[in-house]
BANUKOL-197194 format. One line per field, with one value per residue: x, y, z of N, C-alpha, C in turn. Coordinates in steps of 0.1 Angstrom, whole numbers, padded with zeros to 4 digits. Last residue first. Example, Ala and Ser with C-alpha at 12.3 -4.5 7.8 and 13.67 -1.06 7.14 Angstrom:
BEGIN
n.xx: 0128; 0132
n.yy: -0022; -0057
n.zz: 0071; 0078
ca.xx: 0137; 0123
ca.yy: -0011; -0045
ca.zz: 0071; 0078
c.xx: 0129; 0132
c.yy: 0000; -0033
c.zz: 0079; 0078
// end
This chain:
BEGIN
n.xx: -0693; -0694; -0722; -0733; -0715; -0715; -0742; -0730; -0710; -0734; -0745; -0713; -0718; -0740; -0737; -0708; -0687; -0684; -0691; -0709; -0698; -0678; -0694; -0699; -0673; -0645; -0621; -0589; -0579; -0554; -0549; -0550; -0550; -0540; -0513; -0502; -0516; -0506; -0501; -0505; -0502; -0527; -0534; -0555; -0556; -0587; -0616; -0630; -0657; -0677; -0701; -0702; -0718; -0721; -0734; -0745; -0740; -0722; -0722; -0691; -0674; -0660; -0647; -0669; -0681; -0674; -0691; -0713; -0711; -0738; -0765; -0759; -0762; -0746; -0752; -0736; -0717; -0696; -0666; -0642; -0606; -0596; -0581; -0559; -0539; -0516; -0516; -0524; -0542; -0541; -0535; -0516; -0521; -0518; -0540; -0544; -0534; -0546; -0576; -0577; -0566; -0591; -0611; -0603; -0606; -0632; -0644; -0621; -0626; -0640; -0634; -0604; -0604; -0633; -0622; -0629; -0626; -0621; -0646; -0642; -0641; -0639; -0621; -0609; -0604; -0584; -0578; -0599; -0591; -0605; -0610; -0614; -0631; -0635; -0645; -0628; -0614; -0617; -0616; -0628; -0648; -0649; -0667; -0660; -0676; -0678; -0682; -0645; -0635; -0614; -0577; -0558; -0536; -0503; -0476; -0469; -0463; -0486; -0506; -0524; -0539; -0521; -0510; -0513; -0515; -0505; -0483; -0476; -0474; -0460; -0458
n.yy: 0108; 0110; 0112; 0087; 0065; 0077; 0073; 0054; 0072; 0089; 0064; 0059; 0087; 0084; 0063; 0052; 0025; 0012; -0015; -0012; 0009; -0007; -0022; -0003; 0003; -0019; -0006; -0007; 0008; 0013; 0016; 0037; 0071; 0093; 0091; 0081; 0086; 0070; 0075; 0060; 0060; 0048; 0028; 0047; 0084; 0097; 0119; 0131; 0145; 0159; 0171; 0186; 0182; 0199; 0187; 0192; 0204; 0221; 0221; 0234; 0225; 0190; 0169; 0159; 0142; 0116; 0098; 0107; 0120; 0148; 0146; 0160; 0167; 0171; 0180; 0188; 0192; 0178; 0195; 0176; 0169; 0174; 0197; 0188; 0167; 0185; 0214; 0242; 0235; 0194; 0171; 0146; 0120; 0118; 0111; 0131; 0152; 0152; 0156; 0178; 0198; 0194; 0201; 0229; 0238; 0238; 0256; 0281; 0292; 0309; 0291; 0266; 0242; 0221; 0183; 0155; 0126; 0102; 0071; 0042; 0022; 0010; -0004; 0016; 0045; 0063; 0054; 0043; 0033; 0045; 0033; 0047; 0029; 0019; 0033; 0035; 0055; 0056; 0076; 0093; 0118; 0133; 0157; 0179; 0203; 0223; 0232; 0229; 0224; 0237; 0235; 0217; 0231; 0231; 0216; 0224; 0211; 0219; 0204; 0204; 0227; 0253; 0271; 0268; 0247; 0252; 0252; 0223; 0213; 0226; 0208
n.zz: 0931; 0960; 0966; 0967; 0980; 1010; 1027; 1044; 1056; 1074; 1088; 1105; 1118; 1132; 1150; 1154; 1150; 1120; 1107; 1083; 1070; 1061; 1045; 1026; 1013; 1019; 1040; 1055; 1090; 1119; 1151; 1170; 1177; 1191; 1197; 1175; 1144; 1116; 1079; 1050; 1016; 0996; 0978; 0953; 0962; 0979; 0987; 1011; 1026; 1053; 1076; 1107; 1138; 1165; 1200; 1229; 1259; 1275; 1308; 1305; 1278; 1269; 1282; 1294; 1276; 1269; 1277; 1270; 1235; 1227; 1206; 1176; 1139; 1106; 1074; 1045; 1026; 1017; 1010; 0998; 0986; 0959; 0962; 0975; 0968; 0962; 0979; 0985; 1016; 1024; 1027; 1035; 1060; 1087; 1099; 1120; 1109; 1088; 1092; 1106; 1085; 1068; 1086; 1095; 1065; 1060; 1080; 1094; 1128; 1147; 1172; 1171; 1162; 1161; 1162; 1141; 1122; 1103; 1111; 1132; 1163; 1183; 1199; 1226; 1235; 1224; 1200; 1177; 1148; 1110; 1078; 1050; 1025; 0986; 0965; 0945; 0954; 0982; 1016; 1042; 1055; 1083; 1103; 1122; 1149; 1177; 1206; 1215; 1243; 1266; 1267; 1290; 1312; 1308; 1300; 1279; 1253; 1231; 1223; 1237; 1217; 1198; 1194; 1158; 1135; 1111; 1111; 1118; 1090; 1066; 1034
ca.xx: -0691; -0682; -0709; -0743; -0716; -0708; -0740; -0740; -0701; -0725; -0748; -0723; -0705; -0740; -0747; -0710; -0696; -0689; -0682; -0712; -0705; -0672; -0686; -0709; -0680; -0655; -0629; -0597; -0578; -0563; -0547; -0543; -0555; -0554; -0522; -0506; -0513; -0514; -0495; -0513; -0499; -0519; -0523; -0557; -0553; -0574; -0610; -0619; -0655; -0667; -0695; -0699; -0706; -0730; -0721; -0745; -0742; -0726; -0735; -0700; -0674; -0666; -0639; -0660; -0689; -0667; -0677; -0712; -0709; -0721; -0759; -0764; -0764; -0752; -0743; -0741; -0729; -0707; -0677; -0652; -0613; -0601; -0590; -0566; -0551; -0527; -0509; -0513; -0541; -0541; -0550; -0520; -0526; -0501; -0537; -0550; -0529; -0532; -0566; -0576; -0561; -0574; -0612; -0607; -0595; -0625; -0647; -0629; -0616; -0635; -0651; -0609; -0594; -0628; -0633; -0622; -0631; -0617; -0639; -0645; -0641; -0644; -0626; -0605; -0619; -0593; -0572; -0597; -0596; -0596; -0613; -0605; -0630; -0635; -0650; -0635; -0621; -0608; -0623; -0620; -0650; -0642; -0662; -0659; -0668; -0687; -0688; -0655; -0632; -0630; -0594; -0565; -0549; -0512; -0481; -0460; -0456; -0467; -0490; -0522; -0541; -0534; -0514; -0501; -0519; -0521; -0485; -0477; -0486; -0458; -0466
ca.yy: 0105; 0102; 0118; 0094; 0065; 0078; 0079; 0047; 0066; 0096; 0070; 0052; 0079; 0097; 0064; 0064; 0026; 0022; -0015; -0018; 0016; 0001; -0030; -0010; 0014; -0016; -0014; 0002; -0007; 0013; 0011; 0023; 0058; 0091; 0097; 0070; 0099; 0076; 0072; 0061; 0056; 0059; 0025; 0036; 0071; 0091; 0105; 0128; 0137; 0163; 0160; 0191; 0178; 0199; 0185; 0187; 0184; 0216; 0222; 0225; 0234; 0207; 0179; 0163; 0154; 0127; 0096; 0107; 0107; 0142; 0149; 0149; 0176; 0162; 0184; 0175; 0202; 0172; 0198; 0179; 0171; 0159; 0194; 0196; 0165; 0178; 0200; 0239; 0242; 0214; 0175; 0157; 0130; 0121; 0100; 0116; 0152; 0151; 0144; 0168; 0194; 0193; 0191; 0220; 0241; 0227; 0237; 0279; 0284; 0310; 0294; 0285; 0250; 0235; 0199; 0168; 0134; 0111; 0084; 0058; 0023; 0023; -0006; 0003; 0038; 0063; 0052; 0055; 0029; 0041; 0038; 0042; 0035; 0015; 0034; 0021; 0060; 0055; 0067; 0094; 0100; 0133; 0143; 0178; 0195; 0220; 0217; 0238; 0216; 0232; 0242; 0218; 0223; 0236; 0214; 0230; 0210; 0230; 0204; 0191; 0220; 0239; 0275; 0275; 0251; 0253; 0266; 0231; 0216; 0224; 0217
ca.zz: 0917; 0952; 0972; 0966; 0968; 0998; 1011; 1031; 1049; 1064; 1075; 1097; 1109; 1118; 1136; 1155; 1163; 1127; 1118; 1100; 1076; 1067; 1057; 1030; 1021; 1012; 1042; 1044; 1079; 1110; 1142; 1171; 1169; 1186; 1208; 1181; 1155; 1126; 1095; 1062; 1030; 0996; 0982; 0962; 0953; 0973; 0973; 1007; 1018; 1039; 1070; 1092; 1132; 1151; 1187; 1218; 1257; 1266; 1302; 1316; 1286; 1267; 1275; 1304; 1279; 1267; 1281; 1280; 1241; 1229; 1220; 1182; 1155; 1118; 1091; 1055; 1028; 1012; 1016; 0990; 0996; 0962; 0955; 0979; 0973; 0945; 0976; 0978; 1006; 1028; 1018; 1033; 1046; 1082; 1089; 1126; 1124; 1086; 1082; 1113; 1095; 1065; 1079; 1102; 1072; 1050; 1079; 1083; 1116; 1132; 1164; 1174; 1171; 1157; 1163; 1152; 1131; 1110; 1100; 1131; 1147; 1185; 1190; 1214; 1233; 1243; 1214; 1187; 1158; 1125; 1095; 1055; 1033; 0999; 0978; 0943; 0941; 0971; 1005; 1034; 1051; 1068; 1095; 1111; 1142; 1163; 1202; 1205; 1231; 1264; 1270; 1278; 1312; 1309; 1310; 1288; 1261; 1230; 1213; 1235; 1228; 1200; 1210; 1169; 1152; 1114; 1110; 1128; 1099; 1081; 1042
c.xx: -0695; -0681; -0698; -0729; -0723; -0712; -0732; -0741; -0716; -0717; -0744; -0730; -0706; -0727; -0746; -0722; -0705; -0697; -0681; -0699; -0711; -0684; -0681; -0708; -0690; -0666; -0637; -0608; -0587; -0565; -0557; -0543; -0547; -0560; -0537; -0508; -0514; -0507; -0499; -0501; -0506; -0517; -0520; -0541; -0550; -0568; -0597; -0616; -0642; -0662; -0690; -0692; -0707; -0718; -0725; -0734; -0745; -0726; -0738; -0717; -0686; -0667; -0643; -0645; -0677; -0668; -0668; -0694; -0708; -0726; -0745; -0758; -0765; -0752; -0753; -0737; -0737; -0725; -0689; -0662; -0630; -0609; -0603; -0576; -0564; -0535; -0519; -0511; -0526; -0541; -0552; -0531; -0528; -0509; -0521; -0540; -0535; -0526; -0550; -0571; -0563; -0565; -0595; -0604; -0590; -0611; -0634; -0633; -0626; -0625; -0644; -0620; -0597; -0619; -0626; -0630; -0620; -0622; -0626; -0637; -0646; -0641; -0637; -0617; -0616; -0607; -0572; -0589; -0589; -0599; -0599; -0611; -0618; -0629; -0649; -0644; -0632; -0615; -0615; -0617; -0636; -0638; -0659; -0657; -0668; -0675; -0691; -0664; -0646; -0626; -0607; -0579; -0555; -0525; -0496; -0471; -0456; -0462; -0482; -0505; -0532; -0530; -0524; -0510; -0515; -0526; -0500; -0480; -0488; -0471; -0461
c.yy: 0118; 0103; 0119; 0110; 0079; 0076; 0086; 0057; 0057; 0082; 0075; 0054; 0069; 0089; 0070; 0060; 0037; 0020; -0006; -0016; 0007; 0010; -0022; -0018; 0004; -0008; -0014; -0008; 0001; 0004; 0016; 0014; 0047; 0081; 0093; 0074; 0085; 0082; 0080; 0061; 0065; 0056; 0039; 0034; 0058; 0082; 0107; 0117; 0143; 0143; 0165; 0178; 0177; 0191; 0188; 0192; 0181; 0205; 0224; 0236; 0228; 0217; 0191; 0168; 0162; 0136; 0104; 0105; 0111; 0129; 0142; 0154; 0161; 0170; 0177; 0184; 0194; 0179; 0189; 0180; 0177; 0159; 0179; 0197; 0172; 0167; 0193; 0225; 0241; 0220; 0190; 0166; 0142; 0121; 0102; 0105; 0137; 0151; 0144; 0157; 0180; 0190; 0189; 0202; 0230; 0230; 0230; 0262; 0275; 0306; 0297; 0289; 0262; 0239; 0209; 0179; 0144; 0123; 0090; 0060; 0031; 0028; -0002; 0000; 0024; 0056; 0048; 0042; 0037; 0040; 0031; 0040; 0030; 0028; 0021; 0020; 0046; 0057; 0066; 0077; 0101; 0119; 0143; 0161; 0190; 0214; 0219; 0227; 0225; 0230; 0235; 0226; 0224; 0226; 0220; 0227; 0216; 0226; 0211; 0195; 0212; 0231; 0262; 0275; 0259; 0252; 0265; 0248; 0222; 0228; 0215
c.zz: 0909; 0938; 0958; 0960; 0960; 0988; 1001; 1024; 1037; 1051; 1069; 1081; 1097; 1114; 1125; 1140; 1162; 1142; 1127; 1106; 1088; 1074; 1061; 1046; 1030; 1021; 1027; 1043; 1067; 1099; 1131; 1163; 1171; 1182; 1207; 1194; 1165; 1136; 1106; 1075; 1042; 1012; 0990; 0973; 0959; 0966; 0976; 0997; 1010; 1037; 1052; 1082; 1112; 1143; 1176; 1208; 1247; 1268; 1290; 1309; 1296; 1278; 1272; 1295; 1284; 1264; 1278; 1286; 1252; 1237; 1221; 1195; 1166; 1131; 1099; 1071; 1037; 1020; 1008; 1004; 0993; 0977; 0951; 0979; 0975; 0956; 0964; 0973; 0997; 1014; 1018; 1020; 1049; 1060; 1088; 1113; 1128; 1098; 1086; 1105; 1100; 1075; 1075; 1097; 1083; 1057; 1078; 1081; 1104; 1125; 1150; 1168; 1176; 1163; 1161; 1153; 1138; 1113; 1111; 1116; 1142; 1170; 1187; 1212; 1222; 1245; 1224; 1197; 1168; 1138; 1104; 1071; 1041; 1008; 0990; 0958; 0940; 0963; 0989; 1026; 1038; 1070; 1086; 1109; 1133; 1156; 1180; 1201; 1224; 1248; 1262; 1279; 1299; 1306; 1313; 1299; 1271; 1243; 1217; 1228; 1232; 1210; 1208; 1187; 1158; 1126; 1109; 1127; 1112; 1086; 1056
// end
């Protein structure tokens, strides 16, 4: 797959110096997990140890969740989960949506006087060993956890609970 035919004008990707636009407050978690539920997390960039799902937001209001969701996998892990590939189907709208006020530390991406987030929680099974290569704009490392240990490490509540009902999810 070329992922670049899922961003064309995305933020951050065509080099030319322009100011990034306001970030769409509605986004997507995606607990991504083995069949034996251990989880994957990663650790933000602009925030060490800041332990997380993979997360993002909408490129454009009408980009479809599970679109959203694909992408950001494959722009934070280098998984591919897009349309066509034998992940695809392992990707799973879990019909979950979280509302919360944005982190103060990074209000100053939305537009002036958003200050909440609806964030759309999906669910990803892989096969255990499956490789991992981070965006090293986004992440600095990562690790797979059993779900339970991966929900304390979460700095993010809805991250958190989203990942206690994996098992709820998963089967």
């Amino acid at each position: 797959m070329n992922p670049n035919s899922w961003m064309p004008g995305r933020a951050g990707h065509d080099n030319t110096g322009m100011p990034r636009p306001f970030k769409i407050p509605e986004s997507v978690l995606v607990v991504i997990h083995t069949p034996a539920l251990d989880v994957l997390l990663v650790d933000r960039a602009d925030a060490p140890n800041y332990w997380q799902s993979v997360t993002g937001s909408k490129d454009v209001p009408d980009e479809p969740l599970a679109l959203t969701a694909a992408r950001e996998v494959f722009e934070e892990t280098g998984i591919d989960c897009g349309a066509g590939t034998i992940l695809h189907a392992a990707l799973k709208d879990w019909g979950l949506e979280n509302v919360y006020d944005i982190y103060p530390r990074w209000l100053h991406r939305y537009a002036p006087g958003v200050t909440r987030n609806t964030e759309h929680v999906f669910g990803l099974c892989v096969p255990p060993g499956t490789p991992v290569t981070l965006n090293p704009r986004e992440h600095t490392g990562y690790r797979w956890l059993p779900w339970r240990d991966a929900a304390d490490a979460c700095f993010s509540p809805s991250n958190a609970e989203a990942i206690l009902l994996l098992p709820q999810f998963a089967g």
